[in-house]
N, C-alpha and C positions, 0 to 999 in steps of 0.2 A: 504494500500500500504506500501509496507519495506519502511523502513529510507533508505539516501544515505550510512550510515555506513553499512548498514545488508547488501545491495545491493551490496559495495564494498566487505563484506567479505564472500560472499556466495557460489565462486567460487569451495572452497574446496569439498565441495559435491557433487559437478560432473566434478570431477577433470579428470575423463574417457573420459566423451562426452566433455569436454574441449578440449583434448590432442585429440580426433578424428575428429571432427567438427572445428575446426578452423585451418585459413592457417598457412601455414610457410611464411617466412619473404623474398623476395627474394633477391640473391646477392647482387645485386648493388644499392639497394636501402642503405644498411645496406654500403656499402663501402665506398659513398658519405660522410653517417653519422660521421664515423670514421676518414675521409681523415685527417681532419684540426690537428686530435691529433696526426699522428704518426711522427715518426722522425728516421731519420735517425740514425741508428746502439742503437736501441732499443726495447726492446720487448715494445704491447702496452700492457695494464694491464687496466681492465674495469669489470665495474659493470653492471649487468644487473637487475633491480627494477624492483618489480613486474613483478619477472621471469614466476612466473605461472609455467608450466608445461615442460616449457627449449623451448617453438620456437625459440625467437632470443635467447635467447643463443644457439641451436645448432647453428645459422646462422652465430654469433660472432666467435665460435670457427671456423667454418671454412673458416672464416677471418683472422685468424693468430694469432687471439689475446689468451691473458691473461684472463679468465673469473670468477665472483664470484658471484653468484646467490642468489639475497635477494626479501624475498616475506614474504608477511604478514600471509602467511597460511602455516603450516608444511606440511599436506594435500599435497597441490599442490606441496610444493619441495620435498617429495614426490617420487610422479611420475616422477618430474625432475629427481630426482638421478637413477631412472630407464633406463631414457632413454638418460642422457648425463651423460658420466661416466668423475669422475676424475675432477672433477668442483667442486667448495666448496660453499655451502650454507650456509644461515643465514637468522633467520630470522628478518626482521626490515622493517621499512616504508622509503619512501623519505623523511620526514621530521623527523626520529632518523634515522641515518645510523649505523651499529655496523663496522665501519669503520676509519683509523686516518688520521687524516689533512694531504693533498697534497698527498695524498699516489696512485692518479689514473689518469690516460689520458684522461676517457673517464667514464660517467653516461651515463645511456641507459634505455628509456623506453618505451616498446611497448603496447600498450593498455592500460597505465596505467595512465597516466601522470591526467589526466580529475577527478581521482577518487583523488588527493593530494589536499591539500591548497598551491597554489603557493609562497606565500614567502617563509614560512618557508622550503619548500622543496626546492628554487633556491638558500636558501643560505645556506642550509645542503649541497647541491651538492657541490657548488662551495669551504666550507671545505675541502673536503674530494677529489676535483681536484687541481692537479698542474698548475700553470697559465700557459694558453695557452690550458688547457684540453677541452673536448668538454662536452656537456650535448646537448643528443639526444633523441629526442622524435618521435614515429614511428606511426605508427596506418594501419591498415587492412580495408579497408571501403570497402562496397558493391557499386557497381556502378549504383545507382538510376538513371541511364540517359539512363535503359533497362527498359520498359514499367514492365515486371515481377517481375523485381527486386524490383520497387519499390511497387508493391503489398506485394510482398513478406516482407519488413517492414513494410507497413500496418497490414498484420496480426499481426507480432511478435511484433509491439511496436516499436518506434523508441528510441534508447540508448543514453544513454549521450554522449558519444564520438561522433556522427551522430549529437546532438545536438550543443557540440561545434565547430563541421567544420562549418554546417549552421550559427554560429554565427560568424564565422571568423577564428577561429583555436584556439591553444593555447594559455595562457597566460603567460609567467613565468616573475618572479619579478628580483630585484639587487643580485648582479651585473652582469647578462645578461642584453644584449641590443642588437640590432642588428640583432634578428633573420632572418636566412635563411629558407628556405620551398622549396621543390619538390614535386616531384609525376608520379608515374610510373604507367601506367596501364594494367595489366594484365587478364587471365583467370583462372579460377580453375575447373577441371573436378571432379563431385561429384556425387556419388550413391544417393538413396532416402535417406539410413540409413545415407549418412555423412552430406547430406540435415537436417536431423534431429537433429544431432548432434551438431549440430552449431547454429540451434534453441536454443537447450536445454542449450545449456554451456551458454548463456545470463544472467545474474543478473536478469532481468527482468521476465522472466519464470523461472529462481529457485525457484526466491520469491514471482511468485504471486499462489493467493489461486487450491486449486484445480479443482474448475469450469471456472478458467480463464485460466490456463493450457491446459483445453478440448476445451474450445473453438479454441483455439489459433493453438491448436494440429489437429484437425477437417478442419479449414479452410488449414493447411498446405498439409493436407493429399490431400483434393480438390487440390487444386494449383499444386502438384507434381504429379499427375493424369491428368493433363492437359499438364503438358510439357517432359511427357513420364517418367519422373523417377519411374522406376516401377521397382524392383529384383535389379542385374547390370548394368544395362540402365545407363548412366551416361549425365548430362548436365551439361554447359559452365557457372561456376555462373562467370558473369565479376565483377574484383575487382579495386580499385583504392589503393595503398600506396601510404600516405601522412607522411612525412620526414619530422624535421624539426632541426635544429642545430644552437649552439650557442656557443661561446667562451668563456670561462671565461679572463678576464682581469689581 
C-alpha cells in the first residue's frame, strides 16, 4: 500500500480525470467561507492551497475575490492555468507558504486540509493572514445516506477525508479556536465516463497495484450497469459540502 506522502502526491498523474471527475464547489457554500474576511471598500485577496486543478478557485474568483493558487504538484497547476486564466501560481505546501506575513484575508482549502500536519500549517496560515483573516477548509463528500452511494465506497475504498468526517471533522491547531462548520446538500448529474473519473482521480486507485485497480474497476462497471449509466445516460450522485471556518485573532 502507498505511504500517506505518495498518496498525497499522486494527484498529478491524473490530473485529467481529476479536472473531469470531480465536482465544482458551489456558491454559497464558498460565500459563507469568505463572509467573516471581507470589509468594507476593499478588494479581498486569498489563497487557494492545494489548488489542484482551479475548482474552488474558479469558485473564489467568481466570488469577487483576489486569487493565488498554491499546490504541491506543477502537474496539476498545470491544468489550472488552463482553465483559470490570469491567477498566479506557486508552488508550496500549507505548512511552507511562498507567501509574506499578513499579506491575505482569507487561506482556503478544499480537499486538502486532511492530507497537512495541523500545526504547522495553522500557524503558516495565520503568518501569512491579517488578523481578522479567515482560514477555510471545504471538502466535497459523497452522501452515504443513499443505499448506492454507499456501495459505491465500498468498492472504491473509503479516503481519508471520509475518514476524518467519521471521526469528527477537522483539526486545526493555534491560534485558531473556535471553529465554525456547515453543510449544504446537493446533487451532481454524471455520465458513466464522469462516474469513472472521479473513481480514478482518488489517491487511493492511483496508487494501488494493478490487480487492485481491476478489481475495483470491474465491481464499478457492475454497479453503473445496474443504475442505468450506460453511453449519456446520466445519474443523481447526491453530494454533501462540508465548510468549515475560523478567524484568526
Amino acid at each position: 500500500m502507498a505511504t500517506r506522502e505518495e498518496m498525497s502526491r499522486s494527484f498529478g498523474s491524473a490530473a485529467s480525470v481529476y479536472e473531469s471527475g470531480r465536482p465544482e464547489y458551489p456558491a454559497d457554500p464558498v460565500g459563507w467561507l469568505l463572509a467573516p474576511a471581507r470589509r468594507d471598500g476593499h478588494s479581498l485577496r486569498v489563497a487557494d492551497v492545494g489548488a489542484g486543478t482551479g475548482k474552488l478557485t474558479r469558485a473564489i474568483v467568481e466570488a469577487g475575490a483576489e486569487v493565488v493558487a498554491i499546490d504541491p504538484d506543477a502537474e496539476m497547476l498545470g491544468v489550472l492555468r488552463e482553465n483559470v486564466r490570469r491567477v498566479p501560481t506557486f508552488v508550496g505546501t500549507a505548512e511552507s507558504l511562498p507567501l509574506p506575513d499578513a499579506s491575505l484575508d482569507a487561506v482556503v482549502l478544499g480537499q486538502a486540509w486532511h492530507w497537512v500536519d495541523p500545526v504547522p500549517a495553522s500557524a503558516e496560515v495565520a503568518r501569512v493572514l491579517r488578523p481578522g483573516g479567515v482560514l477555510g477548509l471545504i471538502w466535497n463528500v459523497r452522501d452515504d445516506d443513499e443505499p448506492w452511494v454507499r456501495r459505491l465506497t465500498a468498492i472504491m475504498h473509503g479516503s481519508r477525508a471520509e475518514e476524518m468526517m467519521a471521526e469528527g471533522g477537522p483539526t486545526v491547531a493555534e491560534p485558531f479556536t473556535g471553529v465554525e462548520a456547515r453543510s449544504w446538500r446537493w446533487t451532481r448529474p454524471m455520465t458513466r465516463d464522469a462516474l469513472f473519473d472521479m473513481a480514478r482521480s482518488r489517491s487511493y486507485i492511483i496508487t494501488a497495484p494493478p490487480d487492485e485497480r481491476e478489481r475495483i474497476e470491474a465491481g464499478l462497471a457492475e454497479l453503473f450497469d445496474e443504475l442505468g449509466a450506460v453511453g449519456d445516460a446520466t445519474v443523481d450522485l447526491p453530494y454533501v459540502t462540508r465548510a468549515y471556518r475560523a478567524v484568526r485573532p
